[in-house]
C-alpha positions in Angstrom: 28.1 -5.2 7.4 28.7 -3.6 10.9 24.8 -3.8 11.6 24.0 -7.1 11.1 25.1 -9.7 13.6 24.7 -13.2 13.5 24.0 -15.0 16.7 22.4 -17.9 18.0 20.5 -17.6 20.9 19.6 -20.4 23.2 15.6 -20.7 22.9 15.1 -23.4 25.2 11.3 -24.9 24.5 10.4 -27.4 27.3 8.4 -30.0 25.4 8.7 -33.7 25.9 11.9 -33.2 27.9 14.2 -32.0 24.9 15.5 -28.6 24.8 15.2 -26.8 21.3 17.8 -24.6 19.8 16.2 -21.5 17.6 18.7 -19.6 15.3 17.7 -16.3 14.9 20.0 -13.5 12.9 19.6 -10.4 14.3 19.5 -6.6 12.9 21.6 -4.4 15.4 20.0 -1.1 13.2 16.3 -0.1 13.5 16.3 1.3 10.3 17.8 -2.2 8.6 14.4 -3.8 10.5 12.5 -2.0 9.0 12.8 -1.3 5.9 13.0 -4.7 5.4 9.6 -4.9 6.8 8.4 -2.4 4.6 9.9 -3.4 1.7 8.6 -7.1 2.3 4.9 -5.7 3.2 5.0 -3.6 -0.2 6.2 -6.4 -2.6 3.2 -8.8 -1.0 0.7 -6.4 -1.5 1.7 -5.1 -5.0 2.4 -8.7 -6.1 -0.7 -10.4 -5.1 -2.9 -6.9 -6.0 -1.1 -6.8 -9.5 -1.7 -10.2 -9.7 -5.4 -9.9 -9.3 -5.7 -7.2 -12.4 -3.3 -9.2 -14.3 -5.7 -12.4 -14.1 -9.1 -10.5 -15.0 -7.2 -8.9 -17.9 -6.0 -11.6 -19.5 -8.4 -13.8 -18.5 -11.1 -11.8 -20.2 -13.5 -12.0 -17.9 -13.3 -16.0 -17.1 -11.7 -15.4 -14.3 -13.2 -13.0 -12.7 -14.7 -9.2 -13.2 -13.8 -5.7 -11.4 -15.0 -7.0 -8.1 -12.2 -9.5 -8.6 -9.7 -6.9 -8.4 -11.3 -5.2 -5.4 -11.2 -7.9 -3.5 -8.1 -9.0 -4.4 -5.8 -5.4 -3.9 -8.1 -5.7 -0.8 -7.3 -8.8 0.7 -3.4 -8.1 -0.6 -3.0 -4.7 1.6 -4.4 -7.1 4.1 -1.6 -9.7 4.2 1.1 -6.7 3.6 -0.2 -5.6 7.1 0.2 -9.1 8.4 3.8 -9.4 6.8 5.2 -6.0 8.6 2.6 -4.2 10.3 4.3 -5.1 13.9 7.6 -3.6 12.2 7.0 -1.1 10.1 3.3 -0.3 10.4 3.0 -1.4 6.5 2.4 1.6 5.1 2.9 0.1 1.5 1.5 4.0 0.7 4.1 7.0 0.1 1.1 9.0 0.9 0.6 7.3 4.4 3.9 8.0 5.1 4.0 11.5 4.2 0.9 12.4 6.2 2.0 10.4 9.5 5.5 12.7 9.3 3.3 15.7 8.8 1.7 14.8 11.9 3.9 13.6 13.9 3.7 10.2 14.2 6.8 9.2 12.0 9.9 11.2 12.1 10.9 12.8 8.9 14.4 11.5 8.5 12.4 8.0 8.2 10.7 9.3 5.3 13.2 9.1 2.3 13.6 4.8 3.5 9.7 4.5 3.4 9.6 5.8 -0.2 12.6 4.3 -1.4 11.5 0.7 0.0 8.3 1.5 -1.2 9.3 2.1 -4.5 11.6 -1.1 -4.8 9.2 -3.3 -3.6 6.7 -2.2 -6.3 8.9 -2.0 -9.0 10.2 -5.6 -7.9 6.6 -7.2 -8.1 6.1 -5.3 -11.1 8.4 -7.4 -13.1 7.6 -10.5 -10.8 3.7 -10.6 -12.2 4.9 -9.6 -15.6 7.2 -12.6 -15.6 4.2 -14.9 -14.0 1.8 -13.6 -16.8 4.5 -12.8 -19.9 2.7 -15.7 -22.2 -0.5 -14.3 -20.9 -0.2 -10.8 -21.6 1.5 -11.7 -24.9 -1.8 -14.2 -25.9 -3.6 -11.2 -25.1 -2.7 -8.9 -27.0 -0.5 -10.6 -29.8 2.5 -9.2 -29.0 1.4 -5.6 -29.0 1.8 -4.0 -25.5 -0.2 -0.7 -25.7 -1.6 1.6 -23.0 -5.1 2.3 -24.6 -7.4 0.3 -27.0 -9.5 -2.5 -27.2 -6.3 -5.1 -26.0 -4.4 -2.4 -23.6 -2.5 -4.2 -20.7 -0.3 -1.3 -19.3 -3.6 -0.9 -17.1 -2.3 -4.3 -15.1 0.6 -2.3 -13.6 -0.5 1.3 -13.2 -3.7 3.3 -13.2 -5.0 5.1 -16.2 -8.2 7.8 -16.3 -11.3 6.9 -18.0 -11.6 8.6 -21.3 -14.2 10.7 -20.2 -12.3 12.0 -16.8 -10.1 15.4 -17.1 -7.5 15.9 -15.1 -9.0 17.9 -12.5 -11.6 15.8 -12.3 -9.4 13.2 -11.9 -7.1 15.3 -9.6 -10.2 15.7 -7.5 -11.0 12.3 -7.7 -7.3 11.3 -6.3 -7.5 13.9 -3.5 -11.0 12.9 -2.7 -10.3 8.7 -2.5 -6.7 9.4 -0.5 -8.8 11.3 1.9 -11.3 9.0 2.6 -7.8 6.6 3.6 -6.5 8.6 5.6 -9.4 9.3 7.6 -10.8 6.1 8.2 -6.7 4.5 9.0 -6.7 7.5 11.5 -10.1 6.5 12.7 -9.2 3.1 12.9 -6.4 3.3 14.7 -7.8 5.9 17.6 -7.4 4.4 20.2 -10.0 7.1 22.5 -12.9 6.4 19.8 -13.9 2.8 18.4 -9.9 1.0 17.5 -10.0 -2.2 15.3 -9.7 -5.5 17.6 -6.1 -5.5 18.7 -5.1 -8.8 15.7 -7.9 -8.0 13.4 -6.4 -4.5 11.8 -4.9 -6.2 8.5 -8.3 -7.7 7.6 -10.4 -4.3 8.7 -7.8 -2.0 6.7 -8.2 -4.6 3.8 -11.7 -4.2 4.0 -11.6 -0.4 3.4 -9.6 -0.8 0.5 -12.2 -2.8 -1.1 -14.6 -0.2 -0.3 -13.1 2.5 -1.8 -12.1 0.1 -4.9 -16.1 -0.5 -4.8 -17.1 3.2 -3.9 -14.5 5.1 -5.7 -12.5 2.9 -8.3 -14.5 3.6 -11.8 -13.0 7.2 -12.4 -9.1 5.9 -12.8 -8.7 2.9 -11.0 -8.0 4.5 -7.4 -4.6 4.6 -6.9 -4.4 6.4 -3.7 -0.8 5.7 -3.4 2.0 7.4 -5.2 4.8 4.9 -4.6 1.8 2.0 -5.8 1.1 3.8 -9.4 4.8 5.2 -10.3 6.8 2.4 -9.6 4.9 0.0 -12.0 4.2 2.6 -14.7 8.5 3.2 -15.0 8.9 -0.8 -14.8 5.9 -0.7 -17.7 8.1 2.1 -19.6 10.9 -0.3 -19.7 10.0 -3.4 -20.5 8.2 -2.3 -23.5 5.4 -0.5 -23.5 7.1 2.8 -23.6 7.2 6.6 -23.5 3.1 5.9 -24.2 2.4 5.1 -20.4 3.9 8.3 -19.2 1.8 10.6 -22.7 -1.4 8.9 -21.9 -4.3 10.4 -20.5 -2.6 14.2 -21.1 -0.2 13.4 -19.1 -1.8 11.3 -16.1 1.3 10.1 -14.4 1.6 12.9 -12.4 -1.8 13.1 -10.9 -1.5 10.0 -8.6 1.9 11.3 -7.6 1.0 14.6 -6.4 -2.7 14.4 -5.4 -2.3 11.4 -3.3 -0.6 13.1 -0.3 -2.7 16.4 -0.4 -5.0 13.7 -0.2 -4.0 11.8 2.5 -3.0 15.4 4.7 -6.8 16.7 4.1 -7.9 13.5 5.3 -6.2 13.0 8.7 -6.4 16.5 9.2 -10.0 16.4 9.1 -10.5 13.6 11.2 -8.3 15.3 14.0 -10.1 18.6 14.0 -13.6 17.0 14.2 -13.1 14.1 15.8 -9.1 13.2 17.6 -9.2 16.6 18.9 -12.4 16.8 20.7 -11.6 13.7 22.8 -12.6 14.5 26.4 -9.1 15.2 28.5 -7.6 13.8 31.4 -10.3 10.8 31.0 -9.6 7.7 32.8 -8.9 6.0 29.4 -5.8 8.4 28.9 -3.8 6.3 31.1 -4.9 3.0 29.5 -4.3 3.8 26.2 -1.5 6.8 26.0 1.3 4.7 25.0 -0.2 3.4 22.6 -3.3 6.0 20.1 -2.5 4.9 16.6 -1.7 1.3 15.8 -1.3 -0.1 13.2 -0.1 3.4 11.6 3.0 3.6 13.6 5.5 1.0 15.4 7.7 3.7 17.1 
């Protein structure tokens, strides 16, 4: 590949008197960075989030209940951050994406690489956790893999409504849960209104995920992230669960996929008409911060 060149570059660390050689490998194309980035940020976060649901399912409740899964998809969006927020922004979120492209702050040709990283890296950590847990699932639920009923376990990969929730309630509740992202990443990251701690954003943005887990989750498992919920639910159709995960729920699968980045536009768009765009101008804090108004959404 013409974009990737290998090279060793002379790190010289003074310590003790002896000079230290670092080999490095180094991405000529900004695009090869990263999706790379992105792809890696996704996998962690959908492997160790996964992960989380995959253990209180199985576990039946020994190890651990829904708060489990909060704070586990929370604290895994947390670490994806860490892994490629410098890079990519870790998005980990089609719906992110989409809405920083709406507005700007991502060009659109990056768009189709976000999604298709996106949807890799879930689909890849997909079958990683089902490989981890494949004697666990199968202990569960004898061998059965269903979507609904008593011993369901499709639920570890993708999101499913409750019984009661129709689908514009649940399309309301998809829009509704995306928003609240959206706003509060856009809040976070202002950097004319109250910014995370420059090295603290992975653990704040984790932190709002468990809150709209806790908040928000109840309804049908709050998705808020197309590339997050279709991804696993094709890797669930596959490996044996079936046509079923794509029938139940009249027909769910398409709710997290289209609501998510109405969602996630409504949201940002609020938060710059009542808040972003009423920032005094010309204020002596322009010129601090002007290079620099919406980490960690954007590494441009």
């Amino acid at each position: 590949m013409k974009d990737l060149v290998q090279s060793v570059e002379l790190g010289v660390a003074q310590r003790s008197g002896v000079e230290k050689k670092r080999p490095t490998i180094l991405l000529r194309s900004e695009l090869s960075r990263v999706g790379l980035a992105e792809f890696l940020s996704t996998y962690v976060m959908m492997a160790l989030g996964l992960g989380s649901v995959a253990q209180v399912v199985t576990g039946q409740g020994v190890y651990g209940q829904y708060l489990s899964i909060n704070l586990g998809f929370g604290l895994a969006v947390a670490m994806g951050v860490q892994v490629g927020g410098n890079v990519s922004g870790a998005h980990m979120n089609g719906a992110v994406s989409f809405t920083m492209c709406v507005f700007g702050r991502l060009p659109w040709k990056k768009l189709p690489l976000y999604i298709f990283v996106q949807l890799f890296g879930s689909f890849l950590a997909a079958a990683t956790i089902y490989a981890i847990y494949y004697e666990a699932i199968y202990d569960y639920c004898g061998g059965n893999l269903t979507v609904t009923g008593e011993r369901a376990t499709a639920g570890i990969f993708a999101t499913y409504p409750a019984p009661y929730l129709s689908l514009i309630g649940g399309f309301v509740d998809q829009v509704f849960g995306t928003a609240m992202l959206l706003l509060c990443l856009m809040a976070l990251s202002d950097q004319k209104n109250k910014p995370g701690t420059r090295g603290t954003e992975p653990i704040v943005v984790g932190l709002l995920v468990v809150l709209i887990g806790i908040s928000l989750g109840s309804n049908s498992g709050y998705a808020i992230n197309p590339t997050r919920d279709i991804a696993p639910r094709v890797f669930t159709a596959i490996a044996g669960w079936g046509s079923d995960v794509f029938r139940s729920g009249n027909g769910w699968w398409w709710v997290p996929l289209v609501a998510t980045p109405i969602g996630g536009v409504l949201g940002a768009g609020v938060y710059k008409v009542f808040v972003e765009m009423q920032h005094p101008r010309f204020s002596a804090q322009d010129f601090e911060t002007s290079e620099d108004e919406s980490l960690p959404l954007k590494k441009e």
